[in-house]
Each structure stands twice: as C-alpha cells, then as structure tokens.
ZALUMLUM-358234 format. One line per field, with one value per residue (C-alpha): x, y, z. Coordinates in Angstrom, 2 decimals. Last residue first. Layout:
REM residues N
x	[X, ...]
y	[Y, ...]
z	[Z, ...]
END
This chain:
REM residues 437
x	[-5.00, -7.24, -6.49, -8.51, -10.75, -12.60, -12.25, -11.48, -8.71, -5.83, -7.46, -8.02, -4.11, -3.06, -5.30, -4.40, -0.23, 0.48, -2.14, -1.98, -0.03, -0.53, -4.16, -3.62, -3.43, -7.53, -9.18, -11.35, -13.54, -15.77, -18.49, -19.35, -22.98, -25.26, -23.23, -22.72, -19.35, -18.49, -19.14, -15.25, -13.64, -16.25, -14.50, -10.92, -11.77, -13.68, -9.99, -7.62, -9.55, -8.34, -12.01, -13.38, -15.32, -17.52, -19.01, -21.76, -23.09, -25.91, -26.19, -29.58, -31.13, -30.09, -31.23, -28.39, -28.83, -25.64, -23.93, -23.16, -24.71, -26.98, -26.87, -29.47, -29.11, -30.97, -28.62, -28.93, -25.29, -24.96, -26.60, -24.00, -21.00, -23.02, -23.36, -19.62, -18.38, -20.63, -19.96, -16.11, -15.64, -12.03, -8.88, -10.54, -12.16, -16.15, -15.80, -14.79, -18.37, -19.38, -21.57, -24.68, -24.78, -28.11, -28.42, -31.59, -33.21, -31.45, -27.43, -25.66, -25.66, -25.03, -21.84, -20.94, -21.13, -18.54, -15.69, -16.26, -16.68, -13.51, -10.77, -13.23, -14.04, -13.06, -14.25, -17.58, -18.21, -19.51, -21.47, -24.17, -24.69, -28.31, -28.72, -29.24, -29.04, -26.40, -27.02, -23.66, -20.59, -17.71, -14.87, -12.08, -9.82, -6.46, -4.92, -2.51, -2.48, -0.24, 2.76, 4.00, 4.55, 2.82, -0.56, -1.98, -5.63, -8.42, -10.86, -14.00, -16.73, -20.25, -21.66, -25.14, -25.45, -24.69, -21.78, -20.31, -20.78, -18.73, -16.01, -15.65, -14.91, -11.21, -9.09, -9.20, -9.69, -6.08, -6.54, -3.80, -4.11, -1.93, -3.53, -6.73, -8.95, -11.86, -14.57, -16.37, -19.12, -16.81, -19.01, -20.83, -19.58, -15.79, -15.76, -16.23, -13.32, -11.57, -11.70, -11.32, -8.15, -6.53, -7.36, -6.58, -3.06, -0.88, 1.34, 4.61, 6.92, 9.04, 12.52, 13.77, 15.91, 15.37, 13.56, 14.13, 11.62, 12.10, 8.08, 5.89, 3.12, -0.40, -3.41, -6.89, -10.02, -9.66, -6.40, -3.72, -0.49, 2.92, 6.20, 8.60, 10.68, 10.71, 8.48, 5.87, 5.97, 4.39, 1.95, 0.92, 1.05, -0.60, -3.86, -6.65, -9.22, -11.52, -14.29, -14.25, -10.58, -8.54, -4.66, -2.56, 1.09, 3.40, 6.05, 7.99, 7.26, 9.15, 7.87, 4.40, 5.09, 4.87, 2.06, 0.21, 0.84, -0.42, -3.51, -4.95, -3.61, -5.75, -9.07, -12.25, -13.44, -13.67, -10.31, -9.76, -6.31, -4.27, -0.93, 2.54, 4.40, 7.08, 10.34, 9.99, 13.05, 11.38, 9.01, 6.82, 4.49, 1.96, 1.62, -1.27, -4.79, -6.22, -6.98, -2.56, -1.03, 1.32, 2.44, 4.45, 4.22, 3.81, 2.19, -1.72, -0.14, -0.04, -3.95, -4.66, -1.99, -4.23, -7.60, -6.24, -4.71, -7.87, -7.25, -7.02, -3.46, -3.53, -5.32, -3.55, -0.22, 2.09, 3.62, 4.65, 8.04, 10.39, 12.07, 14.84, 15.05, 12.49, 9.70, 7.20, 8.60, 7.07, 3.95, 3.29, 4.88, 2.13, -0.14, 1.69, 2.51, -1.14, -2.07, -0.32, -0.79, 2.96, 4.10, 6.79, 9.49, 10.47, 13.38, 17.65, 15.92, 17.06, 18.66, 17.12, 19.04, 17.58, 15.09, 18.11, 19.47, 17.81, 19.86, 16.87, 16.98, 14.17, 12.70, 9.81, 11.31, 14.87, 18.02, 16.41, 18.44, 17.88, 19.80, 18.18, 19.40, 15.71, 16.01, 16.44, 13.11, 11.12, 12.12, 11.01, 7.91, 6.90, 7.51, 5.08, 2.52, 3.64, 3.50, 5.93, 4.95, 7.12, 6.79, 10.38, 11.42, 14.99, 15.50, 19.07, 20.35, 19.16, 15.10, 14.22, 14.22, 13.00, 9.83, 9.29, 9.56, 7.71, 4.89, 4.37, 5.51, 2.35, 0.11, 0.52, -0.44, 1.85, 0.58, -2.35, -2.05, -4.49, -5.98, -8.40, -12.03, -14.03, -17.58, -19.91, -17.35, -19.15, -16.88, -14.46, -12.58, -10.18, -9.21, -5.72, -2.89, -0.25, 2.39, 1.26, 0.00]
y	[10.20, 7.40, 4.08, 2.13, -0.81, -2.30, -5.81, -8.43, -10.78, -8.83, -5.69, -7.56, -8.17, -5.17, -3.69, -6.22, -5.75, -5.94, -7.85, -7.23, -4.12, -2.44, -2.42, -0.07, 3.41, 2.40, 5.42, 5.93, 3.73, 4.85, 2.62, 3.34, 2.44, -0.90, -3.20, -6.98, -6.89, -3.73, -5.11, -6.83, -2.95, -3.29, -6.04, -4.37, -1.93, -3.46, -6.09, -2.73, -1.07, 2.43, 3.82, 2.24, 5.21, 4.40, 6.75, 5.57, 2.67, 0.70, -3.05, -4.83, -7.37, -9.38, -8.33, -8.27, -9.13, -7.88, -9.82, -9.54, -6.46, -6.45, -4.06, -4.29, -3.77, -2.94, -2.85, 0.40, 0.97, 3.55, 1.16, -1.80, 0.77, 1.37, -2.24, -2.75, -0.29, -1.62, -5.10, -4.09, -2.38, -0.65, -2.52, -5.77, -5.17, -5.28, -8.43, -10.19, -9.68, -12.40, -14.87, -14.02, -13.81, -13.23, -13.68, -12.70, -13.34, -13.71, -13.14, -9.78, -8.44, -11.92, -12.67, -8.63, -9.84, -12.59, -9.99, -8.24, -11.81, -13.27, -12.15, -14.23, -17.22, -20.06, -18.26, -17.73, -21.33, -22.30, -20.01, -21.55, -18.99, -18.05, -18.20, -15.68, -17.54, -17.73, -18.11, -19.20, -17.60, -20.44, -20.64, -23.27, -23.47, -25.10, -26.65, -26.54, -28.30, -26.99, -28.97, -30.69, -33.33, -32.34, -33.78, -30.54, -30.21, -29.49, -27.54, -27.07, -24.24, -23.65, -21.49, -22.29, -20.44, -23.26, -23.99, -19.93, -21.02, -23.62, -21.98, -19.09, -21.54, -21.87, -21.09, -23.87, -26.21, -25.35, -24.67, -22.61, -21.35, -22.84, -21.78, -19.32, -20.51, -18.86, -19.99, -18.66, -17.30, -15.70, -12.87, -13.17, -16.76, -15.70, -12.25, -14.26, -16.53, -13.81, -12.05, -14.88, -15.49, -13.08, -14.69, -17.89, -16.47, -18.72, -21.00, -20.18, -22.99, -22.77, -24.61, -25.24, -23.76, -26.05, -24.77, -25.46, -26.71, -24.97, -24.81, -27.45, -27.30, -28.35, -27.53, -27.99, -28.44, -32.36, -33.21, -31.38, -32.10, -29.74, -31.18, -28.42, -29.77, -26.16, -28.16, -28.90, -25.14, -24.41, -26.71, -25.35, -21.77, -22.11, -23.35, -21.31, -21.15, -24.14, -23.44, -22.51, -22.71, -24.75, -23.58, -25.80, -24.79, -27.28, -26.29, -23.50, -20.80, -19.24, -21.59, -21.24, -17.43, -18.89, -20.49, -17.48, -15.29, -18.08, -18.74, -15.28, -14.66, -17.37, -16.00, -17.89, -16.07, -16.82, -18.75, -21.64, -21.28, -23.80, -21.54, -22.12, -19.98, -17.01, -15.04, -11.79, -10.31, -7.89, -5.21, -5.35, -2.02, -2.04, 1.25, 0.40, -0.33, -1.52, 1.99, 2.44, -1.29, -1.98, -5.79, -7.31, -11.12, -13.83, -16.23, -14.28, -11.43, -13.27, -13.79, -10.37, -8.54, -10.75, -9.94, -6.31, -5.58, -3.51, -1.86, 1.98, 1.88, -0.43, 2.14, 5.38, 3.69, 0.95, 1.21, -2.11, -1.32, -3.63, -4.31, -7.02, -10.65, -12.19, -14.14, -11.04, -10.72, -13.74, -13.53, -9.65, -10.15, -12.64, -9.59, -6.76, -9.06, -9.73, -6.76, -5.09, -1.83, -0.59, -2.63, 0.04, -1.49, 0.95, 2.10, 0.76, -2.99, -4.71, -8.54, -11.46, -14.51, -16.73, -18.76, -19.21, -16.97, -17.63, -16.79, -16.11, -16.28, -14.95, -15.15, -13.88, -10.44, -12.36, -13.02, -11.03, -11.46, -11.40, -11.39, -11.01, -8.29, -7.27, -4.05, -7.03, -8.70, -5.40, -5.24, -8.16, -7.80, -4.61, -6.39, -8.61, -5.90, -4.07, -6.85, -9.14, -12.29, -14.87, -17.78, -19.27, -18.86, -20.33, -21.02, -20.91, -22.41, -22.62, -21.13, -17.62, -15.84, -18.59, -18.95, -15.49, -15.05, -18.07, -17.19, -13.68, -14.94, -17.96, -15.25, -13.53, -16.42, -15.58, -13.80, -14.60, -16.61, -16.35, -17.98, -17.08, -14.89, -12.35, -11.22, -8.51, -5.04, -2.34, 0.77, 0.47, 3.44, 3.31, 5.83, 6.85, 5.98, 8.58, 5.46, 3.41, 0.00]
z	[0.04, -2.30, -3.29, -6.02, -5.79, -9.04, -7.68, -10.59, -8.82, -10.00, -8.10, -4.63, -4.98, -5.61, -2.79, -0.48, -1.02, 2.68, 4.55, 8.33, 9.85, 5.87, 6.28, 8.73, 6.18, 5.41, 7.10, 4.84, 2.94, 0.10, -1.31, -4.99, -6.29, -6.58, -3.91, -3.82, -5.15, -3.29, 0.07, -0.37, 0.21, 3.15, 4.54, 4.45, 5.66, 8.79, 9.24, 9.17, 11.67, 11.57, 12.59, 8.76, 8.54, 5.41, 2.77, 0.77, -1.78, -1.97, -0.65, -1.62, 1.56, 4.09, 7.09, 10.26, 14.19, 16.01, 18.85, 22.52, 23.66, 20.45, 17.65, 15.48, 11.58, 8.74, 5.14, 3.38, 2.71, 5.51, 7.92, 6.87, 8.26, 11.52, 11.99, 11.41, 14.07, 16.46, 16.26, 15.58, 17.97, 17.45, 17.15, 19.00, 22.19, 21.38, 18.87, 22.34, 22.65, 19.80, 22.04, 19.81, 15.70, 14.43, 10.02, 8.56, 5.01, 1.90, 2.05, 1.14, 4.49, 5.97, 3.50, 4.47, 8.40, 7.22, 6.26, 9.84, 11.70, 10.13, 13.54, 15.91, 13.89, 15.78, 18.75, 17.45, 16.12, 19.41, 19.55, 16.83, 14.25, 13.34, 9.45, 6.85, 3.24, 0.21, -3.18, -4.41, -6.19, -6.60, -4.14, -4.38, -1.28, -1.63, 1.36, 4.49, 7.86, 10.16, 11.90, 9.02, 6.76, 3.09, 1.43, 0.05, 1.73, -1.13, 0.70, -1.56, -0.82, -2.58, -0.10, 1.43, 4.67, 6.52, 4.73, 5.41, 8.68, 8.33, 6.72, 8.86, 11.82, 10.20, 12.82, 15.25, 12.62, 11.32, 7.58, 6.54, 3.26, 0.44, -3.12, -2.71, -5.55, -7.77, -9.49, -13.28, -11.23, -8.65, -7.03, -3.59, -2.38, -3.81, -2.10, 1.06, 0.02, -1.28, 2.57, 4.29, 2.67, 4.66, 8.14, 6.48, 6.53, 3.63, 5.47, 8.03, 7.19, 10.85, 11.31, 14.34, 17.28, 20.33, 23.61, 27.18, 29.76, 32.84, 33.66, 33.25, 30.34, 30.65, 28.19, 29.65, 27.30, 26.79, 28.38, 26.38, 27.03, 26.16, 26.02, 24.57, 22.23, 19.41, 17.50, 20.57, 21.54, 17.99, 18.30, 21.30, 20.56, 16.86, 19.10, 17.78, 20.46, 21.39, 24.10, 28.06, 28.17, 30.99, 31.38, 33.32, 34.79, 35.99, 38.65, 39.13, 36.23, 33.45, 30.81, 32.53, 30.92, 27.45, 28.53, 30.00, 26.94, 24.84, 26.42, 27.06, 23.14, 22.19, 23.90, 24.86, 28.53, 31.78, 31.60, 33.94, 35.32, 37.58, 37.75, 37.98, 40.37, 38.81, 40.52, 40.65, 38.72, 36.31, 37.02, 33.55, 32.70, 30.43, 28.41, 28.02, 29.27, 32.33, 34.30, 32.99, 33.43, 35.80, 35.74, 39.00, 37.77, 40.60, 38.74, 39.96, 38.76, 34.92, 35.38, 36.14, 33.48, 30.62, 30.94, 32.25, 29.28, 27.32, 24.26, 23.91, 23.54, 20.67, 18.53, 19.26, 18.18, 21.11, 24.42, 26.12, 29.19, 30.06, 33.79, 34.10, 35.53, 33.27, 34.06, 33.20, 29.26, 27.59, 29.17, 28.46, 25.55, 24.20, 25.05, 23.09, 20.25, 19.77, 19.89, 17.24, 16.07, 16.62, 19.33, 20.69, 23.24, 25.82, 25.74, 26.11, 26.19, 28.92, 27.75, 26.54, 27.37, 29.86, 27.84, 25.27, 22.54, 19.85, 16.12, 14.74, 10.31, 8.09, 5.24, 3.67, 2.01, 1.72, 4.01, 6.59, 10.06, 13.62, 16.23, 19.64, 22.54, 23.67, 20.86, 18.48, 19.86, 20.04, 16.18, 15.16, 17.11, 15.36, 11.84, 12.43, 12.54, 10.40, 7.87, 6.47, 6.90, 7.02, 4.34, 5.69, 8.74, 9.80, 13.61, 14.78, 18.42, 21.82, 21.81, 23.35, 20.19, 18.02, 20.66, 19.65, 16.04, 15.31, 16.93, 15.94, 12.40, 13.24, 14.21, 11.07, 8.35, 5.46, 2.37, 0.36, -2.73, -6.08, -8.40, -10.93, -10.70, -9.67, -10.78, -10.88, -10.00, -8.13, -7.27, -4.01, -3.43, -0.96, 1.66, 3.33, 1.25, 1.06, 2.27, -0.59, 0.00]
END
C-alpha cells in the first residue's frame, strides 16, 4: 500500500475470478519469532509475513538483545538466545498496532530478571490488558497497566508460580501469553478454556521440544523446559483469505482458488458457517509433513441464506466476523450472531463499528450487547469510517461486489499491519478498488 494511502474506493465489479495466494499467516511470524528468540540455536522462517505488525515484534526482539536477520522479504533467520538470554531494552518497546505481540509479551517478558516497558499507536493503547496482566499477577508477575490499558508495565526479577487457570473467557492470546510465561514458572502450569481457540502456541511449543499435554479443554506445560531452534513454514493467513473466500460466495461465477491457506480447525470456523449459509466451498488439503495443515480453497458464487450462528463457532471465527457480516448483508433473510463480545475489544468495535457501516449501505441492523442481528437485503453505496480497523476496511472494500454504487472507505493506512499488497491483490482478482490520500 502506498504510504499517502488513506481511503479506498471500491466501485461495483460482478464477478471475480483465478488464483491467487495470500501472504503468510501472522500469528504464526508472531509465533515463530518469539519462541526462536528464546530457543538454543538458529531457527529459519520461511513464508514470514511481512506486515507491520510482524515487523513490530522483530524489532522489540532485536532491541531485547536477539539477532535477527532477513536473508529475503519472507525469510528470516533467529539466532535464539536461550530462555535466559534477553537482555534490557535501552526504551520501551513500541508494538505498533499489534495486539497480539503486546499480550504474548506480556507472558514472555514477566519471568524475566529485568524491567520492560509495552507502548504501542492510538489504537492499541485503547485496548484492554487487564484480561491478561490479572492472570499473569496471579504467577507472581508485578504488571502496571494504565486503568487496564497500556503502556503495560513489567518489574522484572519476581520469581514465577505455575498456575491452575480456567479462563472466563475464549481468547488465544490469554492462552499463549500465559504459557509462554508457565515456561518461566515452578512447577506445571494448566490452562482450561471454556471453548476451542486457535492453538498455533501449542503446536508451535511442541516443535521447538517443549512437552505440552492437552487433556480435553486444559493444556499443561511445566516450567524450565528449554527450547530447540527449528525450522518454521509459516502458510498462507486464512485470516486473509477470508476475505476472497467471502468475495468468492458473492461474485466468482467462473470460481476462484486461494492456493496454500492454513486450515487449522481452530481457525477456520468461517467456513462452516459460510456452509450453513449455502456457499459452494471445496478444501483441497496438500498432502505435506507438518505442523499446520494446508490446502487449496475453491470458491464459486452461491445463493447464500441468513442463518443463526451456533457459539460455538464464534471463537473459531473471531478475527472473520467483519468480512462474514458482508456474506449476511448480502445473504437472503436474517443472520443473528450471539456470544461475539470479544468483537467489542478488537482494534475498534467491531460489532458496532460494522453495523453502523451496513446502515450507511442500506442494510438494517441491530446491535446487540453480545452480537448484532443483520437483514439481508440490496447493498448501496456511501461513505464508510473504517475507525483504523484494518480487518472493517478491508470487509467493506469486499461489500463492493454486492453493492449498486461506490463505497468509500477511509481510514484504510492499517491495512498495511496485516495484509500488505491487499489492494493489488483484490485488483488482479477483478475488484474495481482504487487508493485514495
């Protein structure tokens, strides 16, 4: 995206088509990054993404005393140097717009023996901490967080207990930020979530030699465990795809396919609900070794219907909800989605956010505490505030296929911290979008 960029245009375009590939998946660079920093020996990345996001927690690694080098846009090389081998940063570490780096810091940085400081851009410093500083106290952690938001504050050198946690609420970077500090902790830490979350941590730990159990909704880890440079394949972000496979339901007459998407079934929720709604969808999984399952996904337009989503596809669909609510608007008949207030907390809120955005195309909306209740019915154009959320512009950019006149998006500069290269990319595959300062 160009650095001037601050608005798209997004005229009506009636059908999409070819194949395409979406960059890497950007929790997994989070990921990778991380547990390569804090592993013994090298860790090669391949497939990293190179977003802002990602980006921001290269660079708070380096400024924590890691090597790390860029032998090529998607590559990368860690030269880890232990669990006890981060040193002081000179500042405080800035996290750009990304949240999950702040919170898996959190974890990562409370067993260590010197203070850090988490500030981050307008956006992330409005986000709550609190859900994960609480939990991370109860270890042992001294966290300072400002009325529950950043900067977060980390007093190094208190020494960490494991914890028996049952989390009140679904959340992946809860998890992971706790179990990378269980690595930190005496004794054996378990973590017990309330429904499936994406579970890139666990895997992840597993490569690097880390024994981690799972025992039907509890994950256990004991602390001490050391970590062994690898090698990390980060696949195509299904994240990203979401948004051609939506625009793929609404528009691609002719087909279209996303080639190497990640398909952990803790991540792709979006795809059943899109089922129940009637989407024509194939996953065509590559047959490869590996950690993460990967496949093709062929998308053809299809008549699609409102339906009520069960909860318990929520959480494996948290970050797809804004692309999906344009599947709903565009469907027949009504669509209710309940169980979704971790929507509230994301960049901006995104339930409300969204259902204001569908009310200036025409589409009736009603905002519930926990959900939003949408009518299908014809899309017209009109000016969107996006509120910096790179996920909303990114969704409405997709409305266009279904819509009768122009939509206009500002606020679109954040794209960049996720999906580098979207508008290109949206363009070769037969949107009509164009940048705007």
């Amino acid at each position: 995206m160009s650095a001037s960029a601050t608005r798209y245009l997004a005229r009506p375009a009636r059908m999409i088509q070819g194949s395409l590939r979406v960059p890497g998946d950007k929790s997994i660079s989070h990921r990778a990054l991380m547990l390569g920093a804090i592993a013994d020996g090298s860790t090669g990345i391949s497939g990293f993404l190179a977003s802002e996001d990602c980006l921001a927690t290269l660079a708070a690694l380096r400024s924590l005393g890691v090597t790390i080098e860029r032998p090529g846009e998607t590559d990368v090389r860690v030269a880890g140097v232990g669990r006890a081998g981060l040193r002081a940063p000179p500042a405080a570490l800035d996290m750009g717009n990304a949240g999950t780096a702040m919170r898996l810091s959190m974890g990562l940085l409370c067993g260590q023996t010197f203070d850090s400081t988490l500030t981050g851009d307008r956006s992330l410093m409005r986000r709550p901490m609190e859900r994960v500083a609480q939990p991370l106290r109860s270890m042992g952690a001294r966290i300072d967080t400002l009325d529950g938001r950043p900067p977060v504050r980390i007093h190094g050198g208190s020494p960490l207990s494991a914890i028996d946690y049952r989390m009140p609420i679904a959340s992946a970077q809860v998890k992971s930020a706790l179990l990378l500090a269980a690595l930190y902790a005496e004794g054996t830490s378990r973590i017990t979530e309330p429904a499936p979350t994406r579970d890139h941590t666990e895997r992840m730990l597993r490569g690097f030699g880390v024994a981690v159990a799972r025992d039907g909704g509890s994950i256990s880890l004991a602390g001490g465990a050391r970590l062994t440079g690898s090698s990390v394949a980060v696949p195509g972000d299904f994240s990203s795809a979401a948004f051609f496979i939506v625009a793929g339901c609404l528009a691609a007459t002719r087909g279209l396919i996303i080639r190497g998407v990640g398909v952990n079934e803790t991540r792709t929720g979006l795809l059943d609900m899109l089922a129940l709604m009637g989407a024509e969808i194939r996953v065509e999984p590559h047959d490869q070794p590996g950690p993460e399952p990967i496949a093709d996904i062929h998308v053809r337009a299809s008549a699609l219907r409102g339906i009520r989503v069960p909860e318990h596809l929520v959480p494996l669909s948290i970050d797809e909800f804004p692309v999906f609510f344009i599947a709903a608007a565009a469907a027949r008949g009504e669509t209710l989605v309940t169980g979704a207030s971790e929507l509230r907390v994301k960049e901006s809120d995104r339930l409300a956010v969204m259902a204001a955005g569908l009310g200036q195309l025409g589409i009736e909306c009603e905002l519930l505490a926990d959900g939003i209740r949408i009518q299908g019915g014809a899309m017209g154009g009109g000016r969107i505030d996006s509120h910096g959320d790179h996920r909303i512009a990114m969704a409405f950019a997709v409305a266009s296929l279904a819509a009768r006149d122009t939509i206009e998006i500002d606020d679109v500069a954040n794209v960049a911290t996720s999906f580098p290269g979207f508008p290109a990319l949206a363009q070769a595959a037969g949107l009509d979008l164009a940048e705007g300062a």
